[in-house]
LOGUKOL-903502 format. One record per residue (C-alpha): residue in three letters; x, y, z. Coordinates in steps of 0.05 Angstrom, whole numbers, plus 5000, padded with zeros to 4 digits. Example, Ala and Ser with C-alpha at 12.3 -4.5 7.8 and 13.67 -1.06 7.14 Angstrom:
residues 2
ala524649105156
ser527349795143
END
This chain:
residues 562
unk500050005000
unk502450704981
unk502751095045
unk503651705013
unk496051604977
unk493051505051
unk494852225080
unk489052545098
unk489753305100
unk484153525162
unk487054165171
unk484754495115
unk478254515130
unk481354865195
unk484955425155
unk484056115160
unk479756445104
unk483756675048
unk489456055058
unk490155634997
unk492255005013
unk498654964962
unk503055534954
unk503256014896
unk507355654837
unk508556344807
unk512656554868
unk519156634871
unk523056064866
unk530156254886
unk532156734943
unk535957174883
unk528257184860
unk525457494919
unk532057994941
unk531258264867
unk523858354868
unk523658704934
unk529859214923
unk525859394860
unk519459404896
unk521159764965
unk527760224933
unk524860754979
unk522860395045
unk527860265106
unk530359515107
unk534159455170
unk535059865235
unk541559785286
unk543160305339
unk539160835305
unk541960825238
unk537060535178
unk539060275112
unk534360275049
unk532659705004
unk535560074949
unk542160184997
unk541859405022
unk541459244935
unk548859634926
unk551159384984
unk549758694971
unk552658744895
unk559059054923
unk560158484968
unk558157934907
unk563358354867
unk568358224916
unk568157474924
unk567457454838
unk574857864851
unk577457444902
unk576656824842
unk571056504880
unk566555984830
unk559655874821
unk557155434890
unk562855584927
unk561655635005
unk562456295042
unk561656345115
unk559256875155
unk560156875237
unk557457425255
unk551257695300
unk545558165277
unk550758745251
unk547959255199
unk553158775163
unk550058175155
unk545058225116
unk548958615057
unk554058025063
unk548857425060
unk544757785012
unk551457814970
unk554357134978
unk547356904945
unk548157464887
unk555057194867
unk551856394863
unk556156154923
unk553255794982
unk551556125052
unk554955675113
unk551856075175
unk556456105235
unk554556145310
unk560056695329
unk559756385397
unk563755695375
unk569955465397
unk576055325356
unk573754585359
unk567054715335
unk569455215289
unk574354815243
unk569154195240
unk564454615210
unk568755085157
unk572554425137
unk566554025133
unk563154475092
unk569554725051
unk568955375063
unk573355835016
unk572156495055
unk569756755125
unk568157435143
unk568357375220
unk566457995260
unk573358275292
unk570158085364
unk571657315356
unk576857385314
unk581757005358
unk576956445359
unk579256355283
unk586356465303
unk585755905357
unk582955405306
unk587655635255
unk593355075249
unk586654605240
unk582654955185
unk584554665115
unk579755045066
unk578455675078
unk583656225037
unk582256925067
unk578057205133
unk574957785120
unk574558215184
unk568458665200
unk567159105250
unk561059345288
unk559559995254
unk561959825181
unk556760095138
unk553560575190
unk556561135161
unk559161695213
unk554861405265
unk559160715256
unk565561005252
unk565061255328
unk561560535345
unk568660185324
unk572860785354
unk569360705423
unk568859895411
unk577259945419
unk575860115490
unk570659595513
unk574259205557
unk575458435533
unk570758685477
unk575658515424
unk581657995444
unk588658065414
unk589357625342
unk593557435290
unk590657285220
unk595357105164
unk591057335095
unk585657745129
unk583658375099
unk577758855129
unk572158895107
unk573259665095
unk579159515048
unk574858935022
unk568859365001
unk573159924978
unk575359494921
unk569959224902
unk567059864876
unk572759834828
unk568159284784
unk560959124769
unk557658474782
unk557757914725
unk551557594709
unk549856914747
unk545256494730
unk541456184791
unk537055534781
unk531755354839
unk536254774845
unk542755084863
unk545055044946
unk543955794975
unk545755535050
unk548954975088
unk545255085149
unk548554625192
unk543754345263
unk546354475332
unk548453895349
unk543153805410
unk543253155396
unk550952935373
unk555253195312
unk553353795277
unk550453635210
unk550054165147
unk542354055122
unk542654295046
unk537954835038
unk536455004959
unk534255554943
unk527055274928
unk527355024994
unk527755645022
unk523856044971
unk518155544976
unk517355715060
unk517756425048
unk512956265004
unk508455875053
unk510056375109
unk507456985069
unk500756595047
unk499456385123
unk500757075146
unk498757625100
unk491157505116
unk492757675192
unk497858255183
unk494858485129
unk499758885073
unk501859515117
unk508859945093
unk509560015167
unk511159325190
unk518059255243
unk519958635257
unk523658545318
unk528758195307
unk532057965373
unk534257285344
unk540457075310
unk540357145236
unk544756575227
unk539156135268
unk534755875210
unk528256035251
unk531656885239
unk534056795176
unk527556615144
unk521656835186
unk525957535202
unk530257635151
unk527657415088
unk520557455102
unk520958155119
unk523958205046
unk519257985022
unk514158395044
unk517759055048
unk518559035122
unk524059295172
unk527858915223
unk530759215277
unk536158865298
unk538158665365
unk546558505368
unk546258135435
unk538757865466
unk542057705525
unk544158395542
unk536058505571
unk536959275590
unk539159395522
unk533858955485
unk528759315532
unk531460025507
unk530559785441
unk523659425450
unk521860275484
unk523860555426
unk520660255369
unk513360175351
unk514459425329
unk508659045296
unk512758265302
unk516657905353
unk519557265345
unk522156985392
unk523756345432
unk521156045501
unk527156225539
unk527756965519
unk519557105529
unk520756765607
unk526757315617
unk523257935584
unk516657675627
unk521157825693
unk523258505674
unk518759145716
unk519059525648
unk516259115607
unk509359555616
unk513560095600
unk513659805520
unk507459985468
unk505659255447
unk499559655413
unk501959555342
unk502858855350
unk500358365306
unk503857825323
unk508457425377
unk510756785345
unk516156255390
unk519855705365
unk525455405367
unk523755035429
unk517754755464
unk514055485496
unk511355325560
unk504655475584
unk505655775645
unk510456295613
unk505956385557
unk500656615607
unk504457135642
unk506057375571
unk499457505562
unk497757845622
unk502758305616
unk502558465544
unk495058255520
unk497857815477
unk497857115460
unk504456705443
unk502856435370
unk507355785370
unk510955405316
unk514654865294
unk520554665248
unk527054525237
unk533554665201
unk531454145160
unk525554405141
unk526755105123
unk524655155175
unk517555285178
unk513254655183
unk507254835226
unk503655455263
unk497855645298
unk492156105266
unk494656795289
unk487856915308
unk488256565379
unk486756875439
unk490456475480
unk495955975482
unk493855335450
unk500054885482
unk500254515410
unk504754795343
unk498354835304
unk496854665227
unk500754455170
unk502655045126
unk500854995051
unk503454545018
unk505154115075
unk504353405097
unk504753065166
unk504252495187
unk505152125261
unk509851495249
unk510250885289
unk517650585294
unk515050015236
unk512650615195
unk506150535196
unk501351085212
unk499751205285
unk492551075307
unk489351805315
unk490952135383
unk497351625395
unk504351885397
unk509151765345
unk514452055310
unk513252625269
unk514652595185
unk513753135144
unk514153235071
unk513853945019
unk518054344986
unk521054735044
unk525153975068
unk532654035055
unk535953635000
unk540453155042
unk546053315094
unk551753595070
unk556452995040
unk553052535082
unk547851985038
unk547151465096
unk544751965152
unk540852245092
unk537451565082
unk536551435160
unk532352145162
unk527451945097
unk521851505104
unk520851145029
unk515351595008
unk518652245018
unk517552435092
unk523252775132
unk524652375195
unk524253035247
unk526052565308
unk520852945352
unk514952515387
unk507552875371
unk500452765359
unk494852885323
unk489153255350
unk482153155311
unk481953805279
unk488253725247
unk492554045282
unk500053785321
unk502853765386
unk509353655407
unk510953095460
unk518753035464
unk524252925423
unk525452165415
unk532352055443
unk530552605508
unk524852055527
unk525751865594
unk524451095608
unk522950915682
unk521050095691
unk518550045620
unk514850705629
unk515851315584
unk515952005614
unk516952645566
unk520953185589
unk517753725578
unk511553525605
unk515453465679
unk519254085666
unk512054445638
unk510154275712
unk515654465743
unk516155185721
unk509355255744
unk511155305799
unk511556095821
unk518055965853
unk521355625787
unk524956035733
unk527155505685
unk527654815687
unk531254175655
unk529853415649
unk533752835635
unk534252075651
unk539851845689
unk541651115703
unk538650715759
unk539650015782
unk532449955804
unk528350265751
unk532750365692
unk532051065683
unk531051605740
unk526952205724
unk532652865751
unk530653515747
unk534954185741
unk532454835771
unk534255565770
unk530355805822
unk526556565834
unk527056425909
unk531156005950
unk526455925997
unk522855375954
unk526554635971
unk527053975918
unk522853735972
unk517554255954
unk517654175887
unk517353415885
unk510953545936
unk508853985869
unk509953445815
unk506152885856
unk500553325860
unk500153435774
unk503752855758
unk503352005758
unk509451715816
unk512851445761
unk513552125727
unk515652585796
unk523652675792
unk526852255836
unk532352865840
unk531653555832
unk539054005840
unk538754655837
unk543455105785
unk544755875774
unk543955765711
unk542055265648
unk546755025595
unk543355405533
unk545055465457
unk546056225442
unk539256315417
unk536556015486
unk534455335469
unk536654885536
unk541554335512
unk539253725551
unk545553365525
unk550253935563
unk547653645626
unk547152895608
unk554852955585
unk556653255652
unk553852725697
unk556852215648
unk564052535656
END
């Protein structure tokens, strides 16, 4: 029997009015598509915001040709990889938007690496150029003796392209203390001299097919070895695509839309529900350099009117403790959207009663463009599930034989459209071991399916918890435990026991420090089964966290292991 034929599609009689269910086929079908039809489109309109200073469409298109012409002088060929490490600079976006003008491959770069994780993923990808900003430039000197491909560094700093304004950011950034550590680059040019030269030429025509790589997005290795997922352009194009025909009936087709962009850009969840969504409707994102600075991301939260947020759990908990939050004009808002990480209820309702508004969450991965599911934006209150299917999109709840799980029963979750990646990046078995035989991406994350069609997420498969044959999820024990008014955060793993197999132990950054583990297991065995209730909870300052917030399990599983 072809499984494929047997999906069902329930959710679309759930959509929104004025939702197809398949995306446009006359939209854009490369990212070169949409940059070009948008700098023509919105010349006149601002693109981005940092520290004050705004840069135009029209300014972002010569930008973003100057840096293509500089990579076509540095001898770069078509689909060669370019990395960027950087944060949310006024930079970054000219240099990605360029690296896809010149046909070369984006390999986005968490700034906050080590040397160790550096060099695995420039030589793994075979990266031929890096423009690092001059911040973590001695990471790259650290890692250097190990890194075999890349030619030339390209060093920005905080202010380039800011103008006057930026000229005094990098004066002043000499003085930050540990702000920028000492480094050696052999090859390394700035990106001043770097730009400068490239004004000398003009770009040469590229031609870009659907079906050419625009980014090596590689995943965070929650769960073991980072992996590049091989984004084509269609991939991405296509859940633009699907985000702009789920949204534009709720935020309607305003020249005044801000995006907040408080995210990462080289975090897939930024790069294509910020970055290039905003593109593509002639939006401006504000960006935020460091989210975990809070006083500054409130300042900038005070001064703009912003009409989008997305964000993830972590970051809406922290903003949620803040006294000035009331002090911000959510007014304008259309939308808060989380992902990236399971958003917890309890959070979720203090957003709301401090803001009026409800947390709209989603779900994907870097595999998936990310964009896979979301809730009607319409809610007035937090649904605790990830919501529909966007167009275009299949899903389907897998038992571990393949077969389709009974309706309400967990299983894993498959999904198949245009938005899943290609393959990983040179590696065909773990590309096999993620793809069901009819074309469904493997996402490793446990879910059901409601009646009306819509998803929730249960756990990820190898985070399950198994205590005497019994499986416990855990974020439903850590959804309980921050509950609890006396909880900040919380973190669940299984540890080994000789009596049960697995224990359930629980990791808590407290508000007060008057609340004892013995409190809070009182509080799990009055919302959960025995089985379920952490047999130890330790207390932490703090979480181990990827730098756009997501709590890394693993961190804490490895240390116990040590």
């Amino acid at each position: 029997m072809n499984i494929a034929a047997t999906v069902a599609r329930p959710w679309l009689a759930h959509y929104p009015s004025g939702v197809p269910a398949e995306i446009d086929p006359a939209a854009p079908n490369t990212i070169n598509r949409i940059f070009e039809e948008s700098v023509t489109r919105f010349a006149a309109r601002p693109a981005v915001s940092s520290f004050g200073v705004q840069m135009t469409y029209g300014q972002l298109d010569v930008a973003a040709r100057r840096v293509a012409v500089g990579l076509q002088q540095l001898g770069l060929k078509k689909g060669d990889r370019v990395a960027i490490m950087m944060p949310n600079v006024m930079t970054y976006p000219a240099i990605m938007f360029g690296v896809l003008l010149g046909g070369y491959v984006v390999v986005n770069v968490n700034p906050q690496y080590t040397a160790r994780e550096l060099t695995h993923q420039l030589n793994d990808s075979g990266a031929r150029v890096l423009f690092v900003l001059e911040n973590f430039a001695h990471t790259v000197m650290d890692g250097l003796l190990e890194l075999h491909t890349v030619e030339r560094a390209i060093i920005v700093k905080p202010g380039d392209l800011m103008g006057l304004k930026g000229k005094v950011i990098n004066f002043v950034s000499k003085f930050v203390k540990r702000a920028i550590k000492p480094y050696s680059l052999p090859a390394c040019i700035s990106f001043v001299d770097f730009y400068s030269w490239a004004a000398k030429d003009s770009l040469k025509p590229v031609e870009i097919s659907p079906h050419d790589v625009a980014f090596l997005q590689y995943t965070g290795g929650t769960t073991g070895v980072s992996k590049g997922a091989t984004l084509l352009h269609r991939n991405i194009a296509a859940n633009v695509a699907q985000a702009e025909a789920w949204m534009k009936v709720f935020i309607g087709d305003r020249p005044d839309h801000i995006m907040l962009t408080a995210l990462p850009l080289y975090h897939v969840l930024a790069l294509t529900a910020c970055c290039l969504f905003m593109a593509r409707i002639g939006a401006m994102q504000v960006l935020v350099v460091n989210p975990r600075d809070i006083p500054a991301l409130m300042k900038t939260m005070k001064e703009h009117k912003f009409t989008m947020l997305v964000m993830v759990n972590t970051l809406y908990n922290v903003l949620c403790d803040q006294p000035d939050i009331k002090e911000v004009d959510f007014s304008q808002v259309a939308t808060c959207v989380s992902g990236g990480m399971a958003t917890q209820a309890a959070v979720a309702a203090r957003w709301k009663k401090l803001t009026g508004k409800a947390i709209i969450e989603g779900y994907g991965l870097s595999e998936t463009s990310p964009i896979a599911t979301v809730n009607r934006l319409d809610i007035q209150d937090f649904t605790g599930g990830i919501g529909y299917p966007v167009p275009s999109t299949d899903i389907s709840i897998r038992l571990p034989d393949g077969s389709i799980a009974p309706q309400g029963e967990p299983g894993e979750i498959c999904i198949r459209g245009p938005q899943v990646m290609a393959g990983y990046w040179n590696r065909p078995d773990e590309t096999k071991n993620v793809m069901t035989h009819d074309g469904f991406f493997r996402s490793g994350d446990v879910g059901v399916e409601n009646d009306d069609g819509t998803f929730k997420i249960v756990d990820r498969l190898k985070d399950m918890v198994v205590v005497s044959g019994m499986k416990v999820f855990p974020n439903e024990v850590e959804d309980v435990l921050v509950s609890h008014p006396a909880v900040l955060e919380a973190a669940v793993i299984g540890l080994p026991d000789d009596k049960s197999g697995e224990a359930v132990t629980a990791y808590v950054v407290r508000r007060s420090e008057e609340v004892s583990a013995e409190d809070l297991r009182a509080w799990c065995k009055q919302n959960l089964t025995p089985y379920k209730v952490p047999k130890t909870i330790e207390f932490r300052a703090m979480l181990p966290k990827t730098n756009v917030g997501k709590i890394l399990r693993r961190a804490l599983r490895d240390e116990v292991s040590r």
